[in-house]
C-alpha positions in Angstrom: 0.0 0.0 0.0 1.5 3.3 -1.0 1.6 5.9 1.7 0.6 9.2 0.9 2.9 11.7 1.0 1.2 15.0 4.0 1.5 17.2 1.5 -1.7 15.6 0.1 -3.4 14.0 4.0 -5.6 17.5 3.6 -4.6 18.2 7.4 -4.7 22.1 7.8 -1.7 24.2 8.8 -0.5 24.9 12.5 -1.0 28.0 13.5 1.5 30.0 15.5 0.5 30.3 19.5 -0.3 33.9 20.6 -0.7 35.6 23.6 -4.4 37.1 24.6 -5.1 40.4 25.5 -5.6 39.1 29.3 -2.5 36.9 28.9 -0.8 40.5 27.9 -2.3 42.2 31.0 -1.4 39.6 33.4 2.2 39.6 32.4 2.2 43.5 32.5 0.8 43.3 36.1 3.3 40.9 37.5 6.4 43.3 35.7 4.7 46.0 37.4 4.4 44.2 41.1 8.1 43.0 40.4 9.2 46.5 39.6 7.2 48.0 42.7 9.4 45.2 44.7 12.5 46.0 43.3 12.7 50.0 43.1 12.8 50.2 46.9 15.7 47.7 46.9 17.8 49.3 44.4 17.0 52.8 46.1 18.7 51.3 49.5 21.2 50.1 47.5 22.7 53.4 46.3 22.2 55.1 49.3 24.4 52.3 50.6 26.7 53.2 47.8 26.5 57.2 48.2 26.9 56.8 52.3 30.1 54.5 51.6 31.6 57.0 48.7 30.8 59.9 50.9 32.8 58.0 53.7 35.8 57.6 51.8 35.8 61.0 51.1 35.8 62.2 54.4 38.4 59.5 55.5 40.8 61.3 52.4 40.0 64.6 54.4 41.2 63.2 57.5 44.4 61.9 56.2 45.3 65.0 54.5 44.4 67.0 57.6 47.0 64.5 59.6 49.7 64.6 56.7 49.5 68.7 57.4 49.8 68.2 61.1 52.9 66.4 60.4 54.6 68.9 58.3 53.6 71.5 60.6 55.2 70.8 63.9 52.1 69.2 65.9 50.2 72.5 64.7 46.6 71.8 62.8 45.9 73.4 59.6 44.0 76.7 59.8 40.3 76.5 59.9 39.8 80.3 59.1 37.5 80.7 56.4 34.0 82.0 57.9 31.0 84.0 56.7 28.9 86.5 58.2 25.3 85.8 57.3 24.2 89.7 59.0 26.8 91.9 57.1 28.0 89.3 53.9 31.1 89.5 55.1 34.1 87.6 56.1 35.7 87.0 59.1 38.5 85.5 58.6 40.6 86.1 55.7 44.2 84.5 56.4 45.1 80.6 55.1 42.4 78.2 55.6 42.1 74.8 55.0 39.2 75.9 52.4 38.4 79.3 51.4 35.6 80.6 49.4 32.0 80.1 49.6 30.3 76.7 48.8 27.1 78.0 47.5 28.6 80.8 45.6 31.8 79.3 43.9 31.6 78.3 40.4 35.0 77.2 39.7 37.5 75.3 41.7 40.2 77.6 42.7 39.0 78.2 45.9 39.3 74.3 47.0 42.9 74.6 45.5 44.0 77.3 47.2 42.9 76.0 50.1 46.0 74.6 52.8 45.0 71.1 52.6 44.9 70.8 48.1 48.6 69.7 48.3 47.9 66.6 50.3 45.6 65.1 47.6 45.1 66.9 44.6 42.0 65.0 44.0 39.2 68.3 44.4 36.4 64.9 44.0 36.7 64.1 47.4 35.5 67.5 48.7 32.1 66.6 47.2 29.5 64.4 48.5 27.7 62.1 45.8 24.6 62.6 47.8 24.5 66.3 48.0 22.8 67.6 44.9 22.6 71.1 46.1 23.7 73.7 42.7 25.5 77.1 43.2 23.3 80.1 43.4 23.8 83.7 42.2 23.7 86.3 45.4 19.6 86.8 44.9 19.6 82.8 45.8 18.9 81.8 42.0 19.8 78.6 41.2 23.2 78.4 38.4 22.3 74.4 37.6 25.6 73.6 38.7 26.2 70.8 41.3 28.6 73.0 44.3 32.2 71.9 44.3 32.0 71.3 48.3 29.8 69.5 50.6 31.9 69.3 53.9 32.9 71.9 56.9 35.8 71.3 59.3 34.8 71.2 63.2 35.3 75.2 64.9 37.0 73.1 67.6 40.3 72.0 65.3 42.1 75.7 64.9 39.5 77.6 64.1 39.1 81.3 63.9 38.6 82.4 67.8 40.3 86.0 67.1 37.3 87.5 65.4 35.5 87.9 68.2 36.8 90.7 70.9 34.9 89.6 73.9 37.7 87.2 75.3 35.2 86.2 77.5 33.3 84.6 75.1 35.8 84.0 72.0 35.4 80.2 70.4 37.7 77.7 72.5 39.9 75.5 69.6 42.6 73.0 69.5 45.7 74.9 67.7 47.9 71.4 68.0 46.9 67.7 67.6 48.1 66.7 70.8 46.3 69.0 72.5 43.2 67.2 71.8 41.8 66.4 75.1 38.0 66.7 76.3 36.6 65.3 73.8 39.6 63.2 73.3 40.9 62.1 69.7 38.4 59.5 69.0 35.0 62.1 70.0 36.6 64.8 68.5 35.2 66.5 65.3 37.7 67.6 62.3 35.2 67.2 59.2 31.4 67.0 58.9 28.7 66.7 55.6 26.8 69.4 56.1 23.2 70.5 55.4 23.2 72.2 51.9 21.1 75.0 53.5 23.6 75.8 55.5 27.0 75.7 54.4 28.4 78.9 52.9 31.5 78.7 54.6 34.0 76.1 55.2 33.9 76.1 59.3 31.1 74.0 61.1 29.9 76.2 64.1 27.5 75.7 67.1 27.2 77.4 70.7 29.2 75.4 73.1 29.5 76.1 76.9 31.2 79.9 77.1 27.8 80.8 75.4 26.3 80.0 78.2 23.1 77.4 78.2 21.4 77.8 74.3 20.1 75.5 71.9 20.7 76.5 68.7 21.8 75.6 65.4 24.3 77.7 63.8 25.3 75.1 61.0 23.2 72.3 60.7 24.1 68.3 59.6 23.1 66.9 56.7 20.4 64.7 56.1 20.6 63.2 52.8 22.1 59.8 53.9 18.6 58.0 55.0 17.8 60.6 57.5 22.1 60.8 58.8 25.4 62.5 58.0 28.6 61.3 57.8 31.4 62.7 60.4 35.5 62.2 60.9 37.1 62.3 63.9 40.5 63.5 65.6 41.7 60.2 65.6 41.6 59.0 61.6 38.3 57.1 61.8 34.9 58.2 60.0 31.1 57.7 61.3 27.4 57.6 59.8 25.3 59.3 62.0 21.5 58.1 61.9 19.1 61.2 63.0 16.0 60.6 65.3 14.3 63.7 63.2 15.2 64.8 59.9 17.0 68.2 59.9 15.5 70.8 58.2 16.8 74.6 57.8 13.9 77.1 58.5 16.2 80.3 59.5 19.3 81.3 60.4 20.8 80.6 64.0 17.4 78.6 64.7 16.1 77.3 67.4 16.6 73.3 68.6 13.4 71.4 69.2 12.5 69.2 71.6 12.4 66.4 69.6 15.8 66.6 68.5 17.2 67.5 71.0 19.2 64.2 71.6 20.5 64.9 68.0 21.7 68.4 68.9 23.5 67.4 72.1 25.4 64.2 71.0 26.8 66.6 67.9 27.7 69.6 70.1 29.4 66.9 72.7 31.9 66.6 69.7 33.3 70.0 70.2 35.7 71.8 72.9 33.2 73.8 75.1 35.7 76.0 77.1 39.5 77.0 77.1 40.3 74.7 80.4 
């Protein structure tokens, strides 16, 4: 018997599977809920990523800042650079560590004639990949471009204490490293990421104990790492700080609520608090 070949069986064609419109919906749905699940993660992630970069940075800070002490006979690099928000003026016009404004500054020659440039030439590490704060013109106008600097140094570590005439009340600093005592080296502040809304300068400031008993913020921390900053110490070794409330700037030299209180005191424990 002769087989036939199934060109000629008269079976029809196969036709090609397709998805259906709910088929098409369904899928779209579970991208969607996979997406929804994934977004947060990947958020976390680079914060994780930011927080460690900023970190780094900070620790680069610290070693230049020690390489300096070294070269300078025990005495800490100049921390002389600060603004004054009443007149637009500045205090302190000698060497500084950093000069310049960090909301003003559109190039980097500030950051590179500042005292510590020569210790690592890389002006990256004065940035924070977090802060994505842009320069402004004097009327506050944003210029769309990211600020070179993100971080203050600690009025404690050779600040400027000579602008002010009352003796009685001038800013107590460190002038050498081994003078670091109460906080010791390992509480005591050198460089801080600072809240955008705040940094002009490049000195850190708050009211310690010759001010008598005040709560208020001169400079404020950042908040862009999950609700934290990130802090170096005296000693080499760097911190993230997690906040109990978020730090917002509503005015200048505002007052500390109760709420964060806790946040406000374990900062201002970082500093020297009187010339003893």
């Amino acid at each position: 018997m002769e087989h036939q070949s199934n060109a000629f069986t008269g079976s029809r064609p196969m036709k090609k599977a397709a998805f259906t419109l709910i088929e098409l919906l369904v899928v779209i749905a579970i991208i969607a809920i996979l997406a929804a699940m994934l977004l947060p993660a990947l958020a976390r992630a680079k914060d994780r990523a930011q927080t460690a970069a900023c970190l780094n940075n900070l620790k680069q800070l610290n070693t230049c800042w020690h390489l300096y002490t070294g070269d300078h006979n025990d005495y800490l690099v100049p921390n002389n650079s600060i603004f004054n928000i009443g007149s637009n003026t500045t205090f302190g016009s000698s060497g500084s560590w950093c000069i310049g404004y960090a909301r003003y500054d559109l190039t980097l020659t500030n950051i590179q004639n500042g005292l510590l440039y020569p210790y690592n030439r890389a002006v990256g590490i004065y940035h924070c990949p977090a802060d994505r704060s842009t320069v402004e013109d004097a009327n506050g106008n944003s210029l769309g471009q990211l600020r070179n600097r993100s971080y203050n140094m600690s009025q404690s570590v050779n600040g400027y204490p000579e602008f002010d005439t009352n003796l009685l009340t001038r800013i107590p600093v460190f002038k050498k490293l081994t003078q670091i005592k109460n906080p010791n080296n390992a509480s005591c502040l050198v460089f801080i990421d600072e809240l955008e809304d705040t940094s002009i300068d490049s000195e850190f400031g708050m009211p310690i104990d010759v001010y008598g008993d005040t709560t208020k913020w001169w400079d404020m921390p950042a908040n862009r790492h999950n609700q934290g900053a990130n802090l170096s110490f005296a000693d080499g070794h760097v911190e993230h700080w997690h906040w109990r409330v978020p730090k917002v700037f509503q005015s200048w030299i505002q007052s500390v609520s109760a709420d964060e209180l806790p946040d406000y005191n374990r900062l201002r424990a970082t500093l020297k608090q009187n010339w003893n």
